[in-house]
N, C-alpha and C positions, 0 to 999 in steps of 0.2 A: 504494500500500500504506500502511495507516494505523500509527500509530507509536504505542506506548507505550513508557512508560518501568515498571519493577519495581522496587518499594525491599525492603530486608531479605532478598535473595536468599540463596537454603540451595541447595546442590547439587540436594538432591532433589525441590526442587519446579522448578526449570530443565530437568532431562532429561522435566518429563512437559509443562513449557509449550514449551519445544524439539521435542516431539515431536508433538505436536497444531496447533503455532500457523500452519502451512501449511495447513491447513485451513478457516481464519479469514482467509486472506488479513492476517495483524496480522506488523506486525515489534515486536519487542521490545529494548529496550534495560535489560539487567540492573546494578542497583546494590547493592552490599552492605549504604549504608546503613539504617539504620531513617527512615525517612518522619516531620517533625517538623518544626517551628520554622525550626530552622536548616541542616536540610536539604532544604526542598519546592521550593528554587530549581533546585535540580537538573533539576525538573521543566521547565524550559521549553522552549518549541518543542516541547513534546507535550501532546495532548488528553484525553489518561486517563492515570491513575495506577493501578498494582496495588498493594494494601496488605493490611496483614496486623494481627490484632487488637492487637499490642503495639506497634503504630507510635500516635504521638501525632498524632491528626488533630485541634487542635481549632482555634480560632476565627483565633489567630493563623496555622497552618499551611492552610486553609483560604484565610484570605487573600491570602497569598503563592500559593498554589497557580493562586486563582483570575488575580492579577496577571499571571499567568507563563502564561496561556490554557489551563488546563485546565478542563475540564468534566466530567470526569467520574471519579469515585475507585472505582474494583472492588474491592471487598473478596474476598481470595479465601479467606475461610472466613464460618462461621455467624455467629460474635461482629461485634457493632457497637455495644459500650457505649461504645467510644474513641474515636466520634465526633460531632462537637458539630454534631447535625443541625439546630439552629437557625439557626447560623451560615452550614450546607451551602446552606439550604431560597433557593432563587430562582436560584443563583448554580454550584451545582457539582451533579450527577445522584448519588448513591449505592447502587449496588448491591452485592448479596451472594450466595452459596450458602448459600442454607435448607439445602442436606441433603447431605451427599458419601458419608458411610460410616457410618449409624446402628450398625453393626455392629461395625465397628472401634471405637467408643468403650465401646461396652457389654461387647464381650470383656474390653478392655482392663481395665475396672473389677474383672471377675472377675479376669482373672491377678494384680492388684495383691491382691484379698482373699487369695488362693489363696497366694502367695508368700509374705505374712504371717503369715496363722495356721499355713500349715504349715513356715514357715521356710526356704522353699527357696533364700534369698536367702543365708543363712548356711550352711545345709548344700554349698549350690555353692563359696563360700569353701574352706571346712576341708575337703571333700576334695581341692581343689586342693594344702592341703597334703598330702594325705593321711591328715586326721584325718578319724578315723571313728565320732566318740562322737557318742552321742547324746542326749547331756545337754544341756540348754535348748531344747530341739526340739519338744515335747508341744506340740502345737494341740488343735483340737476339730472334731467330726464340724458339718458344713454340715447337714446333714439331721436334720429337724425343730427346727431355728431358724427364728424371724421376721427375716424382711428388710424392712424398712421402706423404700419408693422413696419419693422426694421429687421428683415432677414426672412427668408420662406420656404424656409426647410420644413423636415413635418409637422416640430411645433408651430410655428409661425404660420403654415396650414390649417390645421388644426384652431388657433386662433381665432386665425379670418372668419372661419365656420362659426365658431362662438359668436365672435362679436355681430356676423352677419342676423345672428338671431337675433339679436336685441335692438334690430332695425340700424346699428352705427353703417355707415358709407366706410369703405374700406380704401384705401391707399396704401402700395406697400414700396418700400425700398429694396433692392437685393443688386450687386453687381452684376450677379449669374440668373437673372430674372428666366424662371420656367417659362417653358414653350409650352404651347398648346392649353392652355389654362385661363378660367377671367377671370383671375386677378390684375387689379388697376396700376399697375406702376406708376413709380414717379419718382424724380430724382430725389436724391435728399436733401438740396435746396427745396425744391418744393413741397416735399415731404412737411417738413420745419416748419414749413411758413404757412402750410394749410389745415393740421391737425389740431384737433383739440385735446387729445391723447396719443402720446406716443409710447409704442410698446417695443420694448427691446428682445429680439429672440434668434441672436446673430454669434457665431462663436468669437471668440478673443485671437485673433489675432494681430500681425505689428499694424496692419491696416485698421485695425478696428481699435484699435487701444485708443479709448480717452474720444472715441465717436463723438460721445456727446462732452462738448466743452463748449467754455465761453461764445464762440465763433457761430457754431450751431445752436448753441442756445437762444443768442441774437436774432436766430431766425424765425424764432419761433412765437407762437402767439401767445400775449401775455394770460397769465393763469392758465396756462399750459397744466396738462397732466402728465406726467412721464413713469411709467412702467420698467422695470427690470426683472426680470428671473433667471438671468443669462448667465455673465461675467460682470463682477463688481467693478474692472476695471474699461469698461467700456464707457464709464464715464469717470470724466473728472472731477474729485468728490470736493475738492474745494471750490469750481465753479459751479458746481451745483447749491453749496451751502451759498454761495454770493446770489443765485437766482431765486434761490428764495427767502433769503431775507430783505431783496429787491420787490420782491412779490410778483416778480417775473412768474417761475413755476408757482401753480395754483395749489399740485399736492404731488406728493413724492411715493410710489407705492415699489418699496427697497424687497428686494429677497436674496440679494447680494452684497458685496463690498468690497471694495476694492484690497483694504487690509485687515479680511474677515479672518483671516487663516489663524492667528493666534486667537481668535474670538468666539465666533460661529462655531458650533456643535455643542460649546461647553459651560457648564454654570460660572456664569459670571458675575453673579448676583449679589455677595460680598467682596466683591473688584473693585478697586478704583481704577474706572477705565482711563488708561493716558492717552487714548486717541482723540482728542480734543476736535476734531473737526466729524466722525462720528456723535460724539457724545451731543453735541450742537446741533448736529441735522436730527437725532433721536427728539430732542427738545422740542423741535418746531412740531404744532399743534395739527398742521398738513401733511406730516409723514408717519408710514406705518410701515415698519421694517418688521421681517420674519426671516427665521436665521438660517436661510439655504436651506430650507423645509420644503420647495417646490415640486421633488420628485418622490417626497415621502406619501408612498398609497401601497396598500399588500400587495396589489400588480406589479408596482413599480419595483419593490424589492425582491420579489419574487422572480422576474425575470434579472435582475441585477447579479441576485445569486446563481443563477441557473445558466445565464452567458458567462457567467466568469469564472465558473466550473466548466463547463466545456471547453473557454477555452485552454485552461489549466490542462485537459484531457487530451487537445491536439496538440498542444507540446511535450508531455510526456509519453504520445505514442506517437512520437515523429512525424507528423503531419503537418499539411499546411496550416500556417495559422491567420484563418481567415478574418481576423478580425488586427493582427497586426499594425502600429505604425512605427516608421521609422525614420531616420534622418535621411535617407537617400530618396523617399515617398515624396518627404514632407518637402523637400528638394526641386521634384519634378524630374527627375533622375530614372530610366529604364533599372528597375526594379526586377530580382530573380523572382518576386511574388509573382509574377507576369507570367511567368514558364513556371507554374505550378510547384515554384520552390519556395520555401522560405527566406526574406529579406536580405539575410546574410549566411 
């Protein structure tokens, strides 16, 4: 029976890899730490690692990894800006889940819009006390506003559907705009400057880092709403805190962050947070952050655990590994995945 080791273990993703992993014939050995530097020695005497997008995998933890006889790092979600695939490329395998719950992240965006503009975040408050006024509460009808999506993959698909139900006009931005499809494109100048909500669902990369900043903010219409459940660093979290103490952005609905990685997943709650331009945009009475909780649904975990065992299974029985990336991929590089080989 082949043996991994798990860094950054959360209860809930243990009862669905405990529950699947006899299937895979894999034993697992779960660690609470996050996966790093100073933690990859942990790893040794096992051949893959499970990692997760806020573990720091980069050249330094790589080569300890590698030291320590692993070959192979599973990421077990979408995200893979956190690792340093030049370093990986000869030496360690890196695979991913493309896809677990397109679903789950896309609802997710709506219930964050929905909480916000209709206040249901505070209404649940104060009737807790028993208040029952309805003063500060006034949102606004979703129907016949433009939603401007940013990216049109299957969540940002996905989306469009959503929001098309609640009568919003749809506008999307994407560089690689789908063929054969009606959806509305539109540059992201125009994008900006005709939505009344914009919704972020584009991956992080050097092109999209900081998308939304000052420039594009500018273009946008005042009491804007802007959405994320993507990449925190897709926008710039200080021009953001400036747009809306401008009163430029009307309300901010966060499921990311850009310097979440020390924060997100864990009690924070007797912290003194030192991130000072977080702590400020939390404050503002128009933002409603939820801490990288978008793809949490049993589907969601359930297929997370179940690709990330499989792919565990096509490396330890020398296959192709179809879910793969690598630094020669991510390159544009003729690739041996191409002739039914593995990357390297």
């Amino acid at each position: 029976m082949k043996k991994i080791c798990f860094f950054d273990t959360k209860p809930y993703d243990k009862t669905y890899f405990e529950l699947l992993k006899k299937d895979f014939d894999i034993n697992i050995e779960y660690f609470e730490n996050k996966l790093g530097p100073k933690t990859a020695f942990m790893a040794k005497g096992y051949e893959a690692v499970i990692a997760f997008v806020s573990d720091t995998i980069d050249q330094e933890t790589i080569d300890v990894l590698y030291q320590n006889g692993v070959r192979l790092i599973a990421m077990r979600c979408a995200g893979y800006n956190n690792v340093d695939f030049k370093a990986a490329f000869g030496k360690i395998h890196v695979v991913r889940v493309p896809a677990y719950s397109p679903y789950a992240v896309a609802e997710h965006a709506m219930a964050l819009l929905l909480t916000l503009n209709r206040k249901i975040h505070k209404a649940y408050i104060r009737t807790r006390d028993f208040n029952f006024s309805l003063n500060g509460l006034v949102g606004f009808d979703l129907h016949g506003k433009t939603m401007g999506i940013i990216g049109t993959g299957k969540i940002g698909q996905i989306f469009i559907d959503i929001c098309r139900g609640f009568g919003l006009k749809v506008i999307a931005y994407d560089p690689f705009p789908l063929k054969n499809t009606d959806i509305q494109y539109a540059s992201l100048e125009e994008l900006c400057k005709e939505a009344d909500i914009i919704s972020l669902h584009c991956p992080l990369t050097k092109d999209t880092f900081h998308l939304i900043n000052q420039e594009t903010i500018g273009l946008m219409k005042k009491e804007v709403y802007l959405i994320n459940t993507s990449r925190g660093a897709l926008i710039n979290s200080e021009d953001l805190l400036e747009a809306l103490k401008a009163e430029k952005i009307g309300g901010a609905c966060l499921d990311v962050y850009e310097e979440e990685t020390e924060l997100f997943y864990e009690d924070m709650s007797y912290t003194i947070i030192q991130d000072d331009i977080l702590a400020r945009i939390m404050s503002m009475p128009n933002v409603i952050v939820t801490s990288h909780q978008a793809f949490l649904t049993k589907e969601a975990l359930h297929n997370i655990a179940e690709t990330t065992l499989s792919n565990c299974k096509e490396f330890f029985d020398d296959k192709i590994l179809n879910n793969e990336v690598c630094y020669q991929c991510s390159r544009g590089e003729v690739c041996p995945r191409e002739k039914n080989k593995r990357c390297f």
